[in-house]
C-alpha positions, 0 to 999 in steps of 0.5 A: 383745339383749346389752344385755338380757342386761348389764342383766340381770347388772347387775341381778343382781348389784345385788341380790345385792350388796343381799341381803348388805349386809343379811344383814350389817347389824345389826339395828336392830330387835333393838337397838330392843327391847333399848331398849323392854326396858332404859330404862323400867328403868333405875336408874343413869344416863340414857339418850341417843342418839347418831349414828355414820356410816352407821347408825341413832341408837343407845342409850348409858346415861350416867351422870355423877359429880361430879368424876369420877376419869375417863370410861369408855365401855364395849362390851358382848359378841355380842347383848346390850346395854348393860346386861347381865351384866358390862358392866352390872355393870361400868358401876355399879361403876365409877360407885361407884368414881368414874368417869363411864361411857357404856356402848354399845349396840354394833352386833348380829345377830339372835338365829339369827346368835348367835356367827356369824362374820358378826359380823366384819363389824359390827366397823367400824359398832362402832369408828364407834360407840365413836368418837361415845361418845368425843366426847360424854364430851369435848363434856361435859369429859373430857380422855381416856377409857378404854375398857372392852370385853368380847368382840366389843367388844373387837374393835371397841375395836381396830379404833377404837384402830388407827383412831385412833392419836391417840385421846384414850385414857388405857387400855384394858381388853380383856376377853375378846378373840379372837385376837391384836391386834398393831397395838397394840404401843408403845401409847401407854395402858396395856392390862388384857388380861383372860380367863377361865383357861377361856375360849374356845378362841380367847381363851385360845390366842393369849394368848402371843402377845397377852403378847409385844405387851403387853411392848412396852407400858407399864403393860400386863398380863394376866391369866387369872382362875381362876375365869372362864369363858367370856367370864368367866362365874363371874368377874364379881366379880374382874374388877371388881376388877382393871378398877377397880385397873387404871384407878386406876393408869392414872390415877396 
């Protein structure tokens, strides 16, 4: 009887513990009709599919420039894709600005789970992520790379940075970042710490803090934008400006 009883538990519990792996997995499906969505309209770069740990393969628009100044991958925010709003923006801009870019389908939830706190949990899978982007940008003869992230990317981009504490990284551009990232005090790359002067709550508040851990670090800034938003909604066009400005330094 006891032995019915353990398998029962055991077997409760395996199931539970199924039930919220997959409650916290991303979901492949939506990212999938995201790509059906994106590729057949693609007009800047090309698409290809890379393989990170533990997950399915995953979409990253490339789009190379000859004698590139240098290469950037780039994380989008919650829910999205690799081509949406600013990220979109900022992988072609960046192009006519003379860098190679690989922008990320970065992991997400389904659309009831939009801004979710259960987006904590898809922070590894997206640093994973964010790693196989770096590798295939030096396969194909980058040296360093910057990082350009927006929101939940940008928490990724720490977790990948404080993962690697020797990535071949020449600067990070975070953009929108939540909280406060203190494992990357003497940073040995410059940090852009970029957020809206309306921003979330969440973003705008930590910002003291964030500047306190950007003094400790070489070349690094902040910058509130006074027409952005939240997640910079309404400011695209500086953030642009100030993302290209602050690689052309980095690179100096």
């Amino acid at each position: 009887m006891m032995r019915l009883v353990l398998a029962a538990v055991l077997l409760a519990a395996a199931s539970a513990a199924a039930q919220t792996a997959a409650q916290t997995r991303a979901d492949y499906a939506r990212e999938k009709r995201w790509a059906d969505q994106v590729v057949p309209n693609l007009v800047v770069g090309d698409a290809v599919y890379l393989e990170a740990p533990g997950a399915a393969r995953f979409l990253a628009l490339h789009a190379r420039v000859e004698k590139a100044k240098g290469a950037v991958v780039l994380a989008h925010g919650p829910g999205w894709h690799p081509d949406h709003g600013i990220t979109g923006e900022l992988r072609v801009h960046l192009v006519d600005a003379g860098y190679t870019t690989l922008s990320l389908q970065m992991p997400v939830l389904g659309a009831e789970d939009e801004g979710g706190p259960e987006y904590a949990k898809l922070v590894p899978e997206g640093a994973q992520r964010i790693a196989a982007g770096v590798r295939y940008l030096q396969e194909r003869g980058a040296a360093r790379v910057a990082i350009v992230s927006h929101a939940t990317g940008s928490a990724m981009a720490y977790r990948y940075l404080t993962d690697n504490r020797s990535a071949p990284v020449f600067a990070w551009a975070a953009l929108s970042f939540y909280g406060v990232y203190g494992d990357i005090a003497h940073a040995p790359f410059p940090v852009l710490d970029l957020y809206g002067a309306s921003d979330y709550r969440g973003i705008r508040g930590p910002a003291g803090e964030r500047k306190r851990v950007l003094d400790t670090v070489a070349g690094a800034k902040q910058i509130a934008l006074r027409e952005g938003g939240r997640f910079l909604a309404g400011g695209e066009k500086e953030a642009l400006r100030e993302v290209r400005t602050f690689l052309d330094a980095a690179l100096k």
